[in-house]
N, C-alpha and C positions, 0 to 999 in steps of 0.2 A: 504494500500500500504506500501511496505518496502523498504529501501535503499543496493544496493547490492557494495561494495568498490572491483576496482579489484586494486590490487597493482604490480608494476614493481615487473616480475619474478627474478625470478635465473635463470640466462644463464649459468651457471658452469664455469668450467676452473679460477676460481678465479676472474671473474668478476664481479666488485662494482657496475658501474655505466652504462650506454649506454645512446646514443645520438637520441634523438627523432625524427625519418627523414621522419616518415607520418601518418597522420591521418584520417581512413577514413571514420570517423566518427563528428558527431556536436552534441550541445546540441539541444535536442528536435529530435534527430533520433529516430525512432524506431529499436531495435536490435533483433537476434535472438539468439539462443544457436549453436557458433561455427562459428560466424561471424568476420569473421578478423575487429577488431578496430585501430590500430595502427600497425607500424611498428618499430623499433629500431635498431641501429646498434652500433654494438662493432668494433674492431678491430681486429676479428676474422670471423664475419658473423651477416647478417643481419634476424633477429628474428622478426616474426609476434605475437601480441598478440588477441590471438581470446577471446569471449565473453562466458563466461560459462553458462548464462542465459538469457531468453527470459526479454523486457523490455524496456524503456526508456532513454538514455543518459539525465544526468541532469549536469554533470560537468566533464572537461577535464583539468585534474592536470598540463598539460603544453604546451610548445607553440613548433613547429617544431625549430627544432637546440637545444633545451634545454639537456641537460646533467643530468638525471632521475639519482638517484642510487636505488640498489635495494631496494622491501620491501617499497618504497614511494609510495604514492595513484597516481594511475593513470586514475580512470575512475568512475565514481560515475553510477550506474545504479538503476532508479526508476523498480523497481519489482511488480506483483499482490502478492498478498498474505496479510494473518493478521499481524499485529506488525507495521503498520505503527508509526512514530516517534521513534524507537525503535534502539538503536545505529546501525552502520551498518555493515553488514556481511565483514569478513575479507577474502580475497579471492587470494589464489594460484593457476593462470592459468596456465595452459603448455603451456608454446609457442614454435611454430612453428620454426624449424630454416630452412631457405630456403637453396636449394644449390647454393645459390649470396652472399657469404664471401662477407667484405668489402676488393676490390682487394687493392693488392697492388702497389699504387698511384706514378709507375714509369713514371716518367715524363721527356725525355728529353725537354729541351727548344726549339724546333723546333716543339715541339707539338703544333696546331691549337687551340687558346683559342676562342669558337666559344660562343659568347654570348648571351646567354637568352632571349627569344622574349616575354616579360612577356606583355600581353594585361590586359589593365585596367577593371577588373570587378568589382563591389558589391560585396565584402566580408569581412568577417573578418582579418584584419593584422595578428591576433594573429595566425588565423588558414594555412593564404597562405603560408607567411614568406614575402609577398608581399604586400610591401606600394607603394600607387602611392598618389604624391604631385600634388594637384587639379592646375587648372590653376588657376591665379591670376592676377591682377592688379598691377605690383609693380610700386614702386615710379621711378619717371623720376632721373638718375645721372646728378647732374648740381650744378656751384658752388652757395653761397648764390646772385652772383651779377648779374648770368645769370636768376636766381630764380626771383629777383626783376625784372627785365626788363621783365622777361613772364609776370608779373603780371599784371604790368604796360599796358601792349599792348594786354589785355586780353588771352593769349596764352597758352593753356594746353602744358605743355613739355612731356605728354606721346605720343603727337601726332608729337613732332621731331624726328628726325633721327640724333645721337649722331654721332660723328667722332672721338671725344677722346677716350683714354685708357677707356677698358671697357664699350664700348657705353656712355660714357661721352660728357653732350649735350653742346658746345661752346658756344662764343659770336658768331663767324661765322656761327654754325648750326643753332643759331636763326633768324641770319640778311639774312642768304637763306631763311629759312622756311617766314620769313616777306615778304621779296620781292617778293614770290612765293601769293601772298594777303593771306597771313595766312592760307593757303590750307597744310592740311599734304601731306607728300613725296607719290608719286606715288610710287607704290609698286607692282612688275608682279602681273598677277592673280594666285594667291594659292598658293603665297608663304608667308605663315603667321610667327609669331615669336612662338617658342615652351617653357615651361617653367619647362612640368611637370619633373620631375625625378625618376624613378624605382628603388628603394630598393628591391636589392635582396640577402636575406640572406645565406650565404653561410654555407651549411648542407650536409651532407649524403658523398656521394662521392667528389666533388666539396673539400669541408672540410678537407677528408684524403689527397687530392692528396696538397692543399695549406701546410698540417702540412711537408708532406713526402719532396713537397720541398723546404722549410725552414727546413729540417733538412741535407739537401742534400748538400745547399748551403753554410749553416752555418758552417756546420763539415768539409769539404772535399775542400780542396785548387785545383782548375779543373788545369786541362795542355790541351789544346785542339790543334791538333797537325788534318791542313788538306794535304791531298793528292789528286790527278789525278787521275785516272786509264784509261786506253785504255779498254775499254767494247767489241770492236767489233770484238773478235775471240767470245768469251764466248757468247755474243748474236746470233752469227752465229752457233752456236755448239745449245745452246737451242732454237734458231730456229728449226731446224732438229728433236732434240728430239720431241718439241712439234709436229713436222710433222707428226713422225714416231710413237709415243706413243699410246697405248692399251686402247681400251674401260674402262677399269678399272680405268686409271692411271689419275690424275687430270695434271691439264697443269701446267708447272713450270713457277716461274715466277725469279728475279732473288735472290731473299732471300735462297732458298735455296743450292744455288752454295755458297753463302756468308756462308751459315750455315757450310758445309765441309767445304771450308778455314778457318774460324775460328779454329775448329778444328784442323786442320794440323798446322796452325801458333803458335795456345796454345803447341801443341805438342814441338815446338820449344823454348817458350817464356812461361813456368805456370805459371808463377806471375801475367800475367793478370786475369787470371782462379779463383780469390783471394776474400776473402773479408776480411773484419777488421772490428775485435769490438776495437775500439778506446776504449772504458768505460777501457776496461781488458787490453789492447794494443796486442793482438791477432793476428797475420795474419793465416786465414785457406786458404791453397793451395788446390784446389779443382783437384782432380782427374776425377772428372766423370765432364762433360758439359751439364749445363742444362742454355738453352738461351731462355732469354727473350723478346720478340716478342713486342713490346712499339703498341697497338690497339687501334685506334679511336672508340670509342661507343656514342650511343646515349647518354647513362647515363655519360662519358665521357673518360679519358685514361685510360685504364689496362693494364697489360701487363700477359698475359699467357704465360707461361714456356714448351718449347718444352726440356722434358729430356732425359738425354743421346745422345746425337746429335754425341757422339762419338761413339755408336755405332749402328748410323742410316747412309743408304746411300741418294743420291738423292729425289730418287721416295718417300722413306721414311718419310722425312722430308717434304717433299713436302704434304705427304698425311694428318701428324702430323698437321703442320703450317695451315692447312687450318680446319679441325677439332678444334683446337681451338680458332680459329679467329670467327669463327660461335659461339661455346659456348659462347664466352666474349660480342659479338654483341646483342646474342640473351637473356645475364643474366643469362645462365645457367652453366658457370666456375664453378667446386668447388674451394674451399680453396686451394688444392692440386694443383689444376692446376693453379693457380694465384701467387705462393710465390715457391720459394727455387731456385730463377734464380740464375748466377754465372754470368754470362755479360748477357748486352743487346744489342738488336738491335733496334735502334728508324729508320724510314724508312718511307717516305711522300710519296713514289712516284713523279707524276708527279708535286705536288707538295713542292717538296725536297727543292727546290732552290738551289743556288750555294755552298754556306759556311753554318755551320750551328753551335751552340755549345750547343750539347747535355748536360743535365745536370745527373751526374753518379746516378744507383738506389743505394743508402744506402743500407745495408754493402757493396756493390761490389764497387770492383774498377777500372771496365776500361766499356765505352760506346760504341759502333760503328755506326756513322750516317749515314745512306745513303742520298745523296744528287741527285738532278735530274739529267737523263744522256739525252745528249740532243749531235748534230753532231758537231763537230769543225774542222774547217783547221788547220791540224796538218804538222808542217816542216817536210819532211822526207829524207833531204839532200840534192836530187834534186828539189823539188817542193812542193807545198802545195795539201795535200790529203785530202777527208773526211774522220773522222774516232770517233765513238762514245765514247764521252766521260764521265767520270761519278766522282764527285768528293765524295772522306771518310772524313767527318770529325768525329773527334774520339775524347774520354773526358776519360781522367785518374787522378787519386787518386794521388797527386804528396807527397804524405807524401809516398805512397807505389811503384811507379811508377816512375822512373828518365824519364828526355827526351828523352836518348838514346834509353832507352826500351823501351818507348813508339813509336818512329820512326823506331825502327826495327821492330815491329811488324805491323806496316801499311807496312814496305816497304816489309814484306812477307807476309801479303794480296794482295798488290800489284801485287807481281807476280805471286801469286796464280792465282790471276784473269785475268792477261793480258795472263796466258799460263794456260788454263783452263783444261787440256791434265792432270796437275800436280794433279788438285783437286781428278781425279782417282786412280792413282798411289800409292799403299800400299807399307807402309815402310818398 
């Protein structure tokens, strides 16, 4: 038998190192030739490494989240053949690069940070990224004077019920617990105390999106500036459409009306349109609009980039928006379609809430939130009416971005939206 070493490839483009975000493999697998073992992610895309020989895994160079660089052993594989003991074969895989870039980790803060349902099984930490802390017996909190009086009255203090800071067990927890004839506290049925704790390692996607916003927060002073809107002409208007709309045509929802305002407003306002290399002190004024769509995923937020939005209409945008909300859901975004936004839109739906304060995507410097539109009694001089309302909160760049600018360009969203009639209207 002989040992086969495969080593972390060269993914090109000048990259050193990549981050180790799965492995599908363990020692004592059997493996074939062209068997995906691992997975890796750069900051460009995520790269499969397959097995170039038939064989036995006997040793796995790292643990999930590790930071590999190139040319470092990554996979020790027991081989047949003669030369057993014999140093081991040095081995340049091709790896695979999937079209699942590592997107880019636009994160307004109104995104749903939905947590990890990690269920405790038999395995190795090193390989899950998952520890679970076993249950345990801990010691009763009590001072040394409550300590002696249990002792004294033969009293296990695991078996009282603390009232103090920190479930800290009193003189009075004891002198109940006594008078009760030494019986522990009735306690409902099935409500037990819970102890264990889930370590979960933060890797792969998770990862880029905590680095992107810690760089988001760090570098860029927010100004977040909320507004109103009156929805209920525009919602009556894409009622209709959707009424009236063509087998072909997917149903609008109201992102795309946002996506022409935008437009028409940048028209007025390009400094939104902007991003900045702080490093150079750069501001690039973006001529063409390419807007980023802030997308819940399984795997978690991305935002895919619908481009040129200035020279898409409705239906268009509409057909765009919904083609790559599919891609990014389903892991099948390229690079291309994940990166070059100029603003974003972050948008909960029903879940919006009322205020919200998006966090801007690095370089770019202005965010648009949507917030939930729900009916309010609105004064209308004589009387109180229903009438749908929907709040923007917005996040701008305030080293690039004054207030003023920032509040004219919501308040011509604003009337974009409330006179929906405008959003057609070529200048």
């Amino acid at each position: 038998m002989g040992e086969f070493v495969i080593k972390m490839p060269d993914v090109g483009e000048g990259v050193a190192e990549a981050e180790l975000v799965e492995w599908h493999v363990k020692p004592g697998d059997p493996v074939r030739e062209d068997m995906i073992l691992a997975a890796v992610m750069t900051d460009k895309a995520t790269v499969e490494i397959p097995s170039p020989v038939n064989g036995t895994v006997l040793w796995l160079g790292a643990e999930i989240g590790d930071t590999v660089a190139v040319k470092a052993p990554l996979v020790r594989i027991e081989i047949a053949g003669e030369g057993a003991g014999t140093p081991a074969a040095e081995e340049k895989p091709t790896a695979k690069v999937e079209e699942k870039p590592a997107p880019k980790a636009e994160i307004p803060a109104v995104a749903p940070s939905q947590p990890a349902k990690v269920e405790a099984k038999t395995a190795e930490p090193a390989k899950s990224g998952v520890h679970v802390a076993p249950e345990r017996q801990e010691k009763a909190l009590a001072s040394p004077a409550v300590r002696l009086r249990a002792r004294e009255s033969g009293v296990d203090l695991r078996q009282v019920a603390g009232t103090g800071p920190a479930g800290r067990i009193t003189h009075d927890d004891l002198d109940q617990f006594l008078a009760r004839g030494a019986q522990p506290a009735v306690v409902p049925a099935g409500l037990v105390r819970k102890t264990a704790i889930d370590e979960i390692k933060v890797t792969g996607l998770r990862r880029r999106i905590a680095e992107k916003m810690t760089l988001s927060t760090s570098r860029i002073p927010h100004i977040t500036y909320v507004e109103e809107v009156d929805m209920t002409a525009l919602e009556d208007l894409r009622t209709m459409m959707n009424r009236d709309r063509k087998p072909d045509q997917p149903k609008l929802t109201i992102l795309p009306y946002l996506m022409r305002a935008l437009v028409k407003a940048i028209a007025d306002l390009p400094g939104v349109n902007s991003t900045f290399d702080d490093g150079a002190g750069i501001i690039s004024r973006h001529h063409a609009v390419h807007i980023g769509i802030a997308t819940q995923t399984p795997a978690g937020l991305t935002v895919p980039v619908v481009r040129h939005a200035e020279a898409r209409g409705i239906w268009d945008c509409a057909v765009e928006l919904n083609r790559l909300a599919e891609a990014a859901r389903t892991g099948t975004a390229t690079r291309d379609e994940l990166t070059g936004s100029t603003i974003t839109i972050s948008s909960l739906g029903a879940l919006g809430g009322i205020v919200s304060t998006p966090v801007i995507n690095h370089p770019e410097v202005a965010i648009v939130g949507v917030n939930k539109l729900a009916v309010r009694p609105v004064w209308d001089g004589a009387q109180f009416v229903p009438r749908k309302i929907m709040n923007l909160s917005s996040s701008f760049d305030h080293r690039v971005i004054d207030g003023w600018d920032a509040a004219t360009f919501v308040q011509r969203l604003k009337t974009l939206l409330e006179t929906p009639a405008l959003i057609f209207v070529e200048a």
